[in-house]
C-alpha positions in Angstrom: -22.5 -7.4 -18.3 -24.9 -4.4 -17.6 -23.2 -1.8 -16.0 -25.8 -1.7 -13.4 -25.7 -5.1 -12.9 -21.9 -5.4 -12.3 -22.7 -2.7 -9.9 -25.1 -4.5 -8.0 -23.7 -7.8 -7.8 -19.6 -7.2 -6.7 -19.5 -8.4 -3.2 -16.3 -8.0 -1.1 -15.1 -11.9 -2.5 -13.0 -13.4 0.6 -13.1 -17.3 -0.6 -11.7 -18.5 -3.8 -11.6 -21.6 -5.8 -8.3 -22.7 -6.8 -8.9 -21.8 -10.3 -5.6 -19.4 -11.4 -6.3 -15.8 -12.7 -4.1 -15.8 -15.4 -1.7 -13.1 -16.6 -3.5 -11.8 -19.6 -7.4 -11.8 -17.5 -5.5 -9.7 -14.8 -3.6 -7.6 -17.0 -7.2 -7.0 -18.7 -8.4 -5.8 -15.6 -5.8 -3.5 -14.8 -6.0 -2.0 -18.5 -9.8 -1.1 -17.8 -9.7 -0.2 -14.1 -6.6 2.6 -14.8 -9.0 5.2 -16.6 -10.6 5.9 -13.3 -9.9 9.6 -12.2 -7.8 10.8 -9.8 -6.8 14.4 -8.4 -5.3 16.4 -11.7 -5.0 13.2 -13.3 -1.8 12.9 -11.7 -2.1 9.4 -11.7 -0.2 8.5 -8.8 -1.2 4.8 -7.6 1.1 2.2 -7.7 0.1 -1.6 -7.9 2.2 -4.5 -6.7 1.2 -7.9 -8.0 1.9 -10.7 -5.6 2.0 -14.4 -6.6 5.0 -15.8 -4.0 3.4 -17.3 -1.4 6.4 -17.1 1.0 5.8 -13.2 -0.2 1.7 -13.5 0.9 2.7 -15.2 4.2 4.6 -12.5 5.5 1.4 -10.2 3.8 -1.0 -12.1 6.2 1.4 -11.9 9.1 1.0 -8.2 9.3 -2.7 -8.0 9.0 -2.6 -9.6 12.5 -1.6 -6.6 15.1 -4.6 -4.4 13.7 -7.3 -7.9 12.7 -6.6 -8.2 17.4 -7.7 -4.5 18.1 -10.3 -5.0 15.5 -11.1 -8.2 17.2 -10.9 -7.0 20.6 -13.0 -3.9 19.8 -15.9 -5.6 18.5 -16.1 -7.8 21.1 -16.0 -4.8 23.3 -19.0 -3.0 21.6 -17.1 -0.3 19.5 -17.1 0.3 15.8 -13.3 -1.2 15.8 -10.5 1.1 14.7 -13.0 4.6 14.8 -10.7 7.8 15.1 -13.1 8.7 18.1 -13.3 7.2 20.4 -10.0 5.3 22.1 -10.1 1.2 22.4 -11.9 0.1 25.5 -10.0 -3.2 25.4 -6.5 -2.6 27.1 -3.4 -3.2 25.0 -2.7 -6.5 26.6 -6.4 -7.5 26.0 -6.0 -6.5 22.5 -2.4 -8.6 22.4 -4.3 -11.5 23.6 -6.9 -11.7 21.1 -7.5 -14.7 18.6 -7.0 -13.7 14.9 -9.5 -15.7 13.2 -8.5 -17.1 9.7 -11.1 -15.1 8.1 -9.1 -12.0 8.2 -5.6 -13.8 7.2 -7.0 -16.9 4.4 -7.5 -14.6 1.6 -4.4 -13.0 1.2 -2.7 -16.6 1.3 -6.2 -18.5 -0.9 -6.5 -15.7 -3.7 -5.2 -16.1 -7.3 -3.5 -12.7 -6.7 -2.8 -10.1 -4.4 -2.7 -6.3 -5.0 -0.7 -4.1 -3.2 -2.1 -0.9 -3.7 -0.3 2.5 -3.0 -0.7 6.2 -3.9 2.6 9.0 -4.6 1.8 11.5 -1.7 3.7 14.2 -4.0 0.6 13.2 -6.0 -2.3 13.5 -4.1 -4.4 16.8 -3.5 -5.0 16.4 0.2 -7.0 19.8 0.9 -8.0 18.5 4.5 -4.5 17.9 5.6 -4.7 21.2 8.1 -8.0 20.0 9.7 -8.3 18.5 13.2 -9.1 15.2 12.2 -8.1 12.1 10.0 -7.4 13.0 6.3 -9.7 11.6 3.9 -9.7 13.3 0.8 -6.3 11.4 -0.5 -8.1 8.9 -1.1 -10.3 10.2 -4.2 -7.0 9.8 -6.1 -6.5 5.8 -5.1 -9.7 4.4 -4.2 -11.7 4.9 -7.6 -8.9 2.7 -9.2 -9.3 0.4 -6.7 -13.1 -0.2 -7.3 -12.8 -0.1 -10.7 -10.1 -3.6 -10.4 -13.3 -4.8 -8.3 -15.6 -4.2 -11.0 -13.8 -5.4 -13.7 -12.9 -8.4 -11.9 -16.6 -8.4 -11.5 -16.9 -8.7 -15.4 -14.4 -11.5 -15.7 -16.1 -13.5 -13.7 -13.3 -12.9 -10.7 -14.1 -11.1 -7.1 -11.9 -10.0 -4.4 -12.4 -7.5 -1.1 -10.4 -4.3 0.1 -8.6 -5.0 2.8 -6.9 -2.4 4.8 -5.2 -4.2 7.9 -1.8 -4.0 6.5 -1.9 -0.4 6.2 -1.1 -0.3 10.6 2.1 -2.1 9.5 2.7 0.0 6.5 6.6 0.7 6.9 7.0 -2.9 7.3 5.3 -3.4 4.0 7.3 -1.2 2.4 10.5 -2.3 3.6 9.1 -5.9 2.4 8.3 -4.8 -1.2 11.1 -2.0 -1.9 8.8 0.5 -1.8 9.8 4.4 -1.6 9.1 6.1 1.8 6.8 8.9 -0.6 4.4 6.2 -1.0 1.8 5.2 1.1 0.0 1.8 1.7 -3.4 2.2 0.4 -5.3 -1.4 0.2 -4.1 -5.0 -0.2 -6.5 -6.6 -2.6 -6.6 -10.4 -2.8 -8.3 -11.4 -6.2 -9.6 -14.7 -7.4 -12.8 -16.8 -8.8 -15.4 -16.5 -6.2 -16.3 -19.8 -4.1 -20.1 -19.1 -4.4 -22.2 -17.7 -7.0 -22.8 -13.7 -7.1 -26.1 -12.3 -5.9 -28.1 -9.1 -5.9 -26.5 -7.6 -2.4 -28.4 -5.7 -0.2 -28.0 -1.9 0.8 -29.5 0.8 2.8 -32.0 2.7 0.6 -31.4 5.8 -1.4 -33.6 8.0 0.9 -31.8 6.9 4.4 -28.0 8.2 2.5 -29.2 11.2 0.2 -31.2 14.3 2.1 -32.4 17.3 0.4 -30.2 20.8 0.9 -29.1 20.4 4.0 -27.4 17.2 6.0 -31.3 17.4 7.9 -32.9 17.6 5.3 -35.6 15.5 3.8 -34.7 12.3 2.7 -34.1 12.6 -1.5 -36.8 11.0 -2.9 -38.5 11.4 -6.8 -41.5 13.9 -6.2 -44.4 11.8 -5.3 -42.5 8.4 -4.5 -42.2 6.8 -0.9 -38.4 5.7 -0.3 -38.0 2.1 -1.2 -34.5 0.0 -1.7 
């Protein structure tokens, strides 16, 4: 496929057929997706494939604590698990919150499930000393992560970041033998997509990109009016 294309047309896949994803297409993916960058090239991610379903139960188990204050913050009118602003909903409101099956059916549905974590050894985290949640790790995991998205893209698979484990991430661990130097970055269920890709739909170029200063005027070709 066109680069551009594939860009364009990888949704976050949360429903899968039951067709498998077999060894050789994922290890395919993986052999492509691991040339994405990362902080010195230190090459610190670590990738857990999951098949066991027993294994993917307990997975979808620990998505539920944060999927209720996600829940419960929505229905509240907050952008649900911000660093901002606290939860309006109380803690038992947020206990006594549904999980829908939305949040918990792909991890137990998909072909596959990625366990993603990153080597903190590893990781170039030059905002670690400011007064607020620490971002920049991430440029060291997430590329590679997106790139398995892509190239699943190309295969003809999908699949969706998910990061509702990550509350429960010592948990995880313990569940997968995982060092305590690692941390949880993104479960990633993987799979052929239930409906057929489309062109998605974005916020235009000139409402994300401004010119020299964060105030600036929107970043636009000379002469052109923004468009999507």
């Amino acid at each position: 496929m066109d680069l551009y294309d594939v860009m364009r047309t990888t949704p976050a896949v949360r429903e899968f057929t039951d067709d498998p994803l077999p060894d050789e297409t994922l290890h395919r993916i993986l052999d492509h997706a691991r040339f994405a960058p990362s902080g010195g090239n230190r090459q610190g991610t670590r990738i857990v494939v999951v098949r066991e379903q027993e294994t993917r139960r307990r997975l979808a188990e620990l998505n539920e604590p944060a999927v209720r204050r996600y829940v419960a913050q929505s229905a509240a009118g907050q952008s649900p698990w911000n660093p901002i602003e606290a939860p309006r909903p109380t803690a038992e409101e947020i206990a006594a919150t549904h999980v829908p099956d939305s949040f918990i059916r792909p991890v137990l549905t998909a072909a596959a499930v990625l366990v993603v974590w990153v080597d903190l050894g590893l990781v170039a985290a030059t905002d670690q000393d400011l007064d607020r949640i620490g971002l920049v790790a991430g440029a060291s995991v997430y590329p590679l992560v997106w790139n398995v998205l892509l190239a699943a893209r190309n295969e003809g698979y999908g699949g969706t970041i998910t990061t509702m484990a990550v509350a429960q991430e010592p948990a995880v661990r313990q569940l997968l033998g995982v060092p305590d130097r690692f941390a949880l970055a993104a479960v990633v269920p993987i799979g052929r997509p239930v409906k057929e890709l489309t062109r998605l739909r974005r916020r235009p170029v000139a409402e994300l990109v401004s010119r020299e200063r964060f105030d600036g005027e929107p970043f636009v070709p000379l002469g052109q009016s923004p468009s999507v």
